[in-house]
Every structure is written in C-alpha cells, then in structure tokens.
N, C-alpha and C positions, 0 to 999 in steps of 0.2 A: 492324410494318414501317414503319409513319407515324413512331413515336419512334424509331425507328434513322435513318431517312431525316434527321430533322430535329437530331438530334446528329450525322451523321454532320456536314453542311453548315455546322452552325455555325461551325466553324471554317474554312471555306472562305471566301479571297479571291481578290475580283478584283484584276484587274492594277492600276488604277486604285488601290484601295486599298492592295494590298502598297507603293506607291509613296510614300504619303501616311502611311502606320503606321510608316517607317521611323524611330528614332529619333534625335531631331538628334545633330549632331556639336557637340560643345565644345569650344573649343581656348584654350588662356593661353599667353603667353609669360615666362618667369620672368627672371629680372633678368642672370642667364648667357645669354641667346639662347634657351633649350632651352623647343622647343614641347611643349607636352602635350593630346593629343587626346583625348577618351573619347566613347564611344556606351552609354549606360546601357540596361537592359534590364532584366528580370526573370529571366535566366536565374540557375541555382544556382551558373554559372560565370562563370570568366571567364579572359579572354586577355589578355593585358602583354605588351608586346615594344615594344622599342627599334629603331627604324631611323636607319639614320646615312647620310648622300649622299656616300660613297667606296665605291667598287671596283678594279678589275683599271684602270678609265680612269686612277683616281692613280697608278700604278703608273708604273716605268720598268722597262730593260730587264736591271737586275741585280737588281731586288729583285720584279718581275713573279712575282704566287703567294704571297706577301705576306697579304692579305688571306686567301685559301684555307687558309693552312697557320694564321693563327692562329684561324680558325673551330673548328678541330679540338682546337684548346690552349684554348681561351675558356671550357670546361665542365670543365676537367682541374682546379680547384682556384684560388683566390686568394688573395691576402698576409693574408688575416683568415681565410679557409675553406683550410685543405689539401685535396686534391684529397681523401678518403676522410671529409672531413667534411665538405665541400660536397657529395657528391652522397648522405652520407645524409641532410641536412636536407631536401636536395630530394625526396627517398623518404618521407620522414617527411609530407611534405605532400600524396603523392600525386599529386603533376604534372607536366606534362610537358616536357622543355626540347626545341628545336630552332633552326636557325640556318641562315641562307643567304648564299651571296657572289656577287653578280654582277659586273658591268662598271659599273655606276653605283652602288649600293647594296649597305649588307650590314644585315644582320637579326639579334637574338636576341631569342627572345618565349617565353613559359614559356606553361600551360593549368593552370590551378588554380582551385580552391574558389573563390567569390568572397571569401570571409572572409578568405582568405590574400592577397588583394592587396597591402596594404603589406607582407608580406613579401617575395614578388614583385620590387616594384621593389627592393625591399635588395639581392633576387640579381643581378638586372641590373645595377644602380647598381656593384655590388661587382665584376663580371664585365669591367663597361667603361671602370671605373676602376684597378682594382687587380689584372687577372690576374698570376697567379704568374708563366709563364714559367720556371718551372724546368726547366735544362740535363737532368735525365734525363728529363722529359715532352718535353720538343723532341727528344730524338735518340728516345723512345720512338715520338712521332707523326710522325716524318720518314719512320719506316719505311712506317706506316700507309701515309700519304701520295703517297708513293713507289709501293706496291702500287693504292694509287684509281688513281691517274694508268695504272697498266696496265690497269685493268679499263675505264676511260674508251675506251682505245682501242679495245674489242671493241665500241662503243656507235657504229657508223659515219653513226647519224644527226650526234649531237652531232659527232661527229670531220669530218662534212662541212659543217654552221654554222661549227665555226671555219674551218675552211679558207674558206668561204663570205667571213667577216667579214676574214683576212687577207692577202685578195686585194681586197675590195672596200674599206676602209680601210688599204692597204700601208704600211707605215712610222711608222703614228700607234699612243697608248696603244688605239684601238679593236680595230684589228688584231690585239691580242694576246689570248690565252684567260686566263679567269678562274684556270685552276689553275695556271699558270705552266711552267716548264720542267723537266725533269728534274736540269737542270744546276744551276737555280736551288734548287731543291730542295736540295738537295745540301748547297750552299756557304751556307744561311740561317742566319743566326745569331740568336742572342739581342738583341745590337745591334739587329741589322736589323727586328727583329718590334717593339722598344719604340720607333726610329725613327719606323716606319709607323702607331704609336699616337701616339707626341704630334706626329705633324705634322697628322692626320686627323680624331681622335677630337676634334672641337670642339663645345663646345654648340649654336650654330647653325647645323652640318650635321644636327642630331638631333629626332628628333620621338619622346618617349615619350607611348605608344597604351595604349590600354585598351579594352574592350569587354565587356557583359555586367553583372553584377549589382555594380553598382560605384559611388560618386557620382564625381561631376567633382572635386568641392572634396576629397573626401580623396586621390584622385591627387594633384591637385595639392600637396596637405601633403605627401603621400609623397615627389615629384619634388624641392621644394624641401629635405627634409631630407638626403635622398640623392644628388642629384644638382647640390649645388650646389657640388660642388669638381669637375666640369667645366670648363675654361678656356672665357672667352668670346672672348678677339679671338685671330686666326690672326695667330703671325710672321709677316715678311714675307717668310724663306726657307723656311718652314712647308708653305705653300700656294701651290707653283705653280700661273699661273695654267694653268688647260687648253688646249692647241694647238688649233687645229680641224683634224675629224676629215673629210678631205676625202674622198667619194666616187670610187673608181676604176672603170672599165667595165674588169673583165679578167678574165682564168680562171687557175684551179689544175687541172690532171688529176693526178691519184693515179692509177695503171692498174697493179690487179693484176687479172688472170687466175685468180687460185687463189680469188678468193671468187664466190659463188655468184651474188649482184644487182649492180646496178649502182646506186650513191646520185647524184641529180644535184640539188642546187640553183642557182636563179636568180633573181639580186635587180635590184632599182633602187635610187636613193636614193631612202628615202624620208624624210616630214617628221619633225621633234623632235615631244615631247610634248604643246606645248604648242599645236600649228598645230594650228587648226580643221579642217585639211584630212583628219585621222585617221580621224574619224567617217566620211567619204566612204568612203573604204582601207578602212576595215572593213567597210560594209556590201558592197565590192563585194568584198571577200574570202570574204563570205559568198553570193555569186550563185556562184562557183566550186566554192565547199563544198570538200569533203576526201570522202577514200574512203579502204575497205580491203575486203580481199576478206572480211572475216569480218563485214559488214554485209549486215544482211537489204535486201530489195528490188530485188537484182539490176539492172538496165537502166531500171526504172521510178524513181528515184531523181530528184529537183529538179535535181538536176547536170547539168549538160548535160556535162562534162568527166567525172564519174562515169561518167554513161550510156556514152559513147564509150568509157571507157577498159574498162566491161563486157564489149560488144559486142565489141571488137577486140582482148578480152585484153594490155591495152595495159601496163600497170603491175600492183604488188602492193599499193600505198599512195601514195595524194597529201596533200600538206596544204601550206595557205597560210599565211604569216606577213606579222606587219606589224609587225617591233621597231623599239622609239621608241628612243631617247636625246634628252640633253639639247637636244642643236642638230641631230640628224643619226638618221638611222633606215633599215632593209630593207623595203623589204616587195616579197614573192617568194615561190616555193613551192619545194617538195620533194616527188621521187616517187622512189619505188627499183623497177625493172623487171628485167626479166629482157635479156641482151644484147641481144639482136635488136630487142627492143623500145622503146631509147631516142628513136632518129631517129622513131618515130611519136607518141611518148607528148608528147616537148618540139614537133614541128608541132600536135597539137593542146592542147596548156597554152598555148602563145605564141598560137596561134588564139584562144583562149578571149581572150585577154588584149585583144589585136586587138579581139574583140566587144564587148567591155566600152567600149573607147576609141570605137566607132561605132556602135555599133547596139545599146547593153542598152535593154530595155523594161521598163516600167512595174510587169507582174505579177512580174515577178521580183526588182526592187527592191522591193516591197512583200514579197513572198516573206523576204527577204534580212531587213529589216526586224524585221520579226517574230523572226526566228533568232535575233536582234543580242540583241532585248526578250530573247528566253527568257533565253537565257545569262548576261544582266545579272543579270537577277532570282534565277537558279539561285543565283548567288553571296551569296545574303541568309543561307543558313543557318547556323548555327552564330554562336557569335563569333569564328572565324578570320575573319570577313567585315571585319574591322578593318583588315582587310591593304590595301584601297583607300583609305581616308581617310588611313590612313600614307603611301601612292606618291602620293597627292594634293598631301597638305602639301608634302613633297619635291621633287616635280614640277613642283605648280601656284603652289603658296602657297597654297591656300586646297582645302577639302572642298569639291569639285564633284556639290552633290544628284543622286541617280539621276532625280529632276521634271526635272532640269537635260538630264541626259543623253537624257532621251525627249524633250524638244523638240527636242534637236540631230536626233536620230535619226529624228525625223517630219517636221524640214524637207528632207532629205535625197530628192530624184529622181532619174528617168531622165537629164535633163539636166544635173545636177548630177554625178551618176557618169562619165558621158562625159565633161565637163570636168576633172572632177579625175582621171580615170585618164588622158587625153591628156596631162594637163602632168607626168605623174610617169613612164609609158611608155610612150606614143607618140615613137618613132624616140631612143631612150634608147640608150644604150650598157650594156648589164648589165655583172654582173659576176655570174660562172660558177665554181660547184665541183662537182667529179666525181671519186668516187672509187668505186674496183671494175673490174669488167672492162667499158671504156667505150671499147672502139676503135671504135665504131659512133658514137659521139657528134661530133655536125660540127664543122668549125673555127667559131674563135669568128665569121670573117667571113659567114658562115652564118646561125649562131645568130643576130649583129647583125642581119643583111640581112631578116631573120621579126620586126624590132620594128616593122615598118609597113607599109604594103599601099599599092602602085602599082595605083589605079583609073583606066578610064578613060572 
C-alpha cells in the first residue's frame, strides 16, 4: 500500500508547480510578417494550426459568410492535392484536420504523430495558400451550407447571441453573424471566396502554432519553406480599415408561443481584449456562477443566483458571458425559463448584478478566484492547449504567461469588483435579446429602470 501510495503521488502537482513546468513559448517572426509560435513538450504528438485575425468583422454586407462557407471548401482538396488525394494523405498519417470561424478569427490546425510535423505545415501552408475552389465543390458545399444554416436555427441558444450582438452592435460588421445569410449563400461565387483570400490571408494577420513533441527551429524551417509565398504588405484597397463597433442599449423580441422556454439574454458593453479590466469581469462572472437543472447540489450551491433560481423554480439554465473583441466586447448572461418565470428570474440576475456593483464581499471573490485558477489550469492538458498562445499572439502581441495571469488574478478584491462592475453596469443601458414565448418579459423601460437602485 506504501509503494502504491508513493507512485501513485509522484506524479502529483501542486498548483504552484503545474504553473512553473509549463513549457515556454517561442515565437520568430520570418521575413513575410508570419509569426511562428511553438511550445515543446514530450508528448508522442503534436498539434499545428494556423490562425489568421479575420472573420465575419471583415466582412461586408454582400459577401457576409464568406469566411464560413470557405471553411467548409478549405479541406475539399488543393491546386497540388485534389480533393481525394488530399484527404488520403491525411488518412495515411492518421490525423486529424479541424477548422473554426469566428467574428475576429479563423483557425485550421491538424493533430498528428509528432514526426509528421513538417508534413503538417505542407498541408496547411497548401490549404491557405493554394485551395482549389473548384465550381462543383462550391455548389457541392453550398448545399451543405445551406442545410447548417437550418439546423443553426433549432440551436435557440446561439440564434439568441446573434440576435443579442445585432441589436447591441446595429448596423456595424459586429452585428452581423459568423455564417452569413441565406441570400448570401446563395448568390457566393467563386470570385467572391478568392476576393476574400487575397484581401485577408496576409502573413501578418497569421500566427503558425505548434505544440507537443516538436523543436522550435524545425517549425521554423518548415514555416519558412512553406509558407513563404504568403504576401507580406496589405493593398491599400486590400484592408479596409475596421469602423468602430459602437455599443447600442436596445432590444430584439422574437415572440413565438409555439415553443416550449423562453431564451432571454442581457448585455452591457464590455472592455476589448486587451483592458486590464477583463480579469475583474471574469472573476465577477464567476461569483454569479451558471446553473442547470441537471447539477447535483440542489439550493446548497456557491451561487447565490443558483440558489434562488432552485428555491423559486425560477429558470432551467443560466450562464454568464464576457466576449472580448478587439476594441469592444458583451459581457452579460443567458437563462431560458419557462413563461411565467421570466419577470422573476431577470429581477433577481439584474439583482445579482446590482450586488456585485455594491456590496460583493471578500469570501466570495476569493471563492470566484479559485474557480478562475481551476479552469485556467483545466486548460493545460493535451496539446490543443496551443490554442491560447495562438489568441495571445493575435490578441495581445505577445504570450501572456499563466505566472502572469495568477498575479493578475490575486490582485484582484472585493473593492476592485465593485469598481469595475459599477463602471461597466451600474445605471448602463443594456441591450436585450428575447426569443420564445416572452410576453411576460417587461418593456425595455423596466428592464432599464432595475440597472440601479434608489437608496435612501
């Protein structure tokens, strides 16, 4: 039992140490702009992927979904690989390809052998330079595309964030959703998809990543042999600059009756990525916590919003959000409730809010705190964990150590939460999305009038 006990341990660290074993980040810049990041490790794998800093925000209102549809086309084959010999090379290697599009960012990152890294970047390098675009792969995945975009809609979380963001950003590229419109869809051409690549795809919007059993210096060969017919400088009709994304206090209702809950979200403006002020947001995003009814602990839960929303049958699910963008960000929650239950559920979330702005204490930010740590740290495992050093570089300019992030995180108090939740909502104008059977939900002058408390 002694030598179980004593191997089991050995591999056991403290927080302190998981923080200090982490392995550095490397990063070169190559003579194109194009950053290359690696985190070396000993794993048998490893993970490459290419991030680029465009999304759905480059976009305008005829080519919006742009980015989305050629995500779909970006794995279908290249000017050197046709589509059924690119994806048996990738079979042959045993790895795995995936890809994302947001509003500021899009992604392609493969998971393979460590051995097979330079090959790796070959695929990407080949994927972001040279996709096919062949006329029966785009009307093949227009279809696809077309079919997401309906199944997106049965998704009334997601369907209620856009609504959220195009009410709260009205009229900017923010405003608009990542998959674009049906119409747009439609009418996208070939044109428009190689448009959208050489206005975008520049080397100095791009950070090629690596993680796992890998050197720095052979990425970097890799990067430089593949990746250096990447154009370095942007036209000048290339790269519009981006408008700013101005925050609006206003509401969208969707009100059907035929569906079963009710989705309500509600935001403020909150800070870009790079405001110090985030760290605050978060930890006090984390005194609210999230709930669902299929967690254990019932009423005895850290939540004080949990708790209440137990006791009084108040909602079915809550969660808080805090999305950044470059200059401009949400942060606000979501709960879906059953009819009757909105007008209680949004008095005490906007309560809760209220609390935070006058009166959070000490154990609960320490509470908060800790949650913050877990979660950070949750994120070390694997070499998908690369995926922060990537939104760092993009982000910040530079890999923000997790040492870095716990000191943010432990300066962080009761008085400091107060201060920064009062300047972001206290007496704010939100902006409001509601979609389901919400004739219960108050007018917005309501909602307004519950973002501050008359003491006397």
């Amino acid at each position: 039992a002694a030598l179980l006990s004593l191997t089991r341990n050995r591999g056991v660290a403290t927080y302190a140490q998981a923080l200090q074993n982490i392995p550095e980040t490397q990063v070169s810049t190559l003579e194109n702009g194009l950053r290359v990041a690696s985190e070396e490790s000993n794993q048998p794998t490893c993970t490459v992927g290419v991030w680029i800093g465009v999304g759905s925000r480059n976009e305008n209102e005829k080519n919006n979904g742009a980015g989305f549809f050629l995500e779909h086309l970006a794995f279908k084959g290249t000017k050197k690989r046709p589509g059924a010999a690119f994806e048996k090379e990738v079979e042959s290697m045993g790895a795995h390809l995936s890809g994302y599009t947001s509003r500021e960012q899009t992604a392609y990152y493969i998971k393979a052998l460590s051995k097979d890294m330079p090959k790796a970047v070959e695929l990407l390098a080949d994927v972001v330079q040279n996709c096919a675009l062949e006329e029966s792969q785009i009307e093949k995945e227009r279809g696809v595309v077309l079919q997401e975009l309906k199944e997106l809609d049965s998704n009334l979380t997601d369907v209620t964030l856009d609504y959220l963001h195009a009410t709260a950003f009205q009229g900017t590229a923010l405003g608009r959703t990542v998959e674009g419109t049906t119409e747009n869809i439609k009418r996208m051409t070939r044109a428009d998809l190689v448009s959208y690549i050489d206005t975008n795809f520049k080397a100095p919007r791009m950070v090629l990543a690596a993680a796992g059993g890998i050197s720095h210096r052979e990425l970097v060969d890799a990067a430089k042999q593949h990746f250096s017919g990447v154009p370095f400088t942007y036209k000048e009709d290339a790269v519009p600059v981006l408008p700013p994304c101005r925050f609006t206090g206003s509401e969208i209702r969707v009100r059907d009756d035929a569906l079963p809950h009710a989705h309500i979200a509600l935001a403020v403006e909150g800070p870009g990525w790079a405001d110090p002020d985030n760290i605050v947001l978060l930890v006090a995003n984390c005194i609210i916590g999230r709930y669902d009814r299929t967690f254990g602990g019932g009423k005895n839960q850290s939540s004080r919003l949990a708790t209440l929303a137990v006791e009084h049958n108040l909602c079915h699910s809550f969660q808080t959000f805090n999305t950044s963008y470059s200059d401009t960000g949400l942060f606000g929650f979501h709960f879906i409730s059953d009819p009757l239950s909105i007008d209680d559920m949004l008095y005490c979330a906007q309560g809760e809010w209220m609390r935070l702005c006058t009166s959070a204490t000490e154990s609960e930010v320490q509470r908060a705190k800790n949650m913050l740590r877990n979660a950070m740290v949750a994120q070390l495992d694997g070499t998908c964990s690369f995926m922060d050093p990537s939104l760092h570089i993009l982000n910040y300019g530079r890999r923000i150590p997790l040492e870095e992030w716990d000191s943010r995180i432990s300066a962080v108090d009761a008085r400091m939460v107060r201060e920064v939740c009062s300047k972001y909502i206290y007496d704010r104008c939100p902006a409001v999305a509601a979609v389901g059977p919400i004739e219960q939900l108050l007018d917005y002058n309501r909602i307004r009038s519950a973002m501050y408390w008359v003491r006397f």
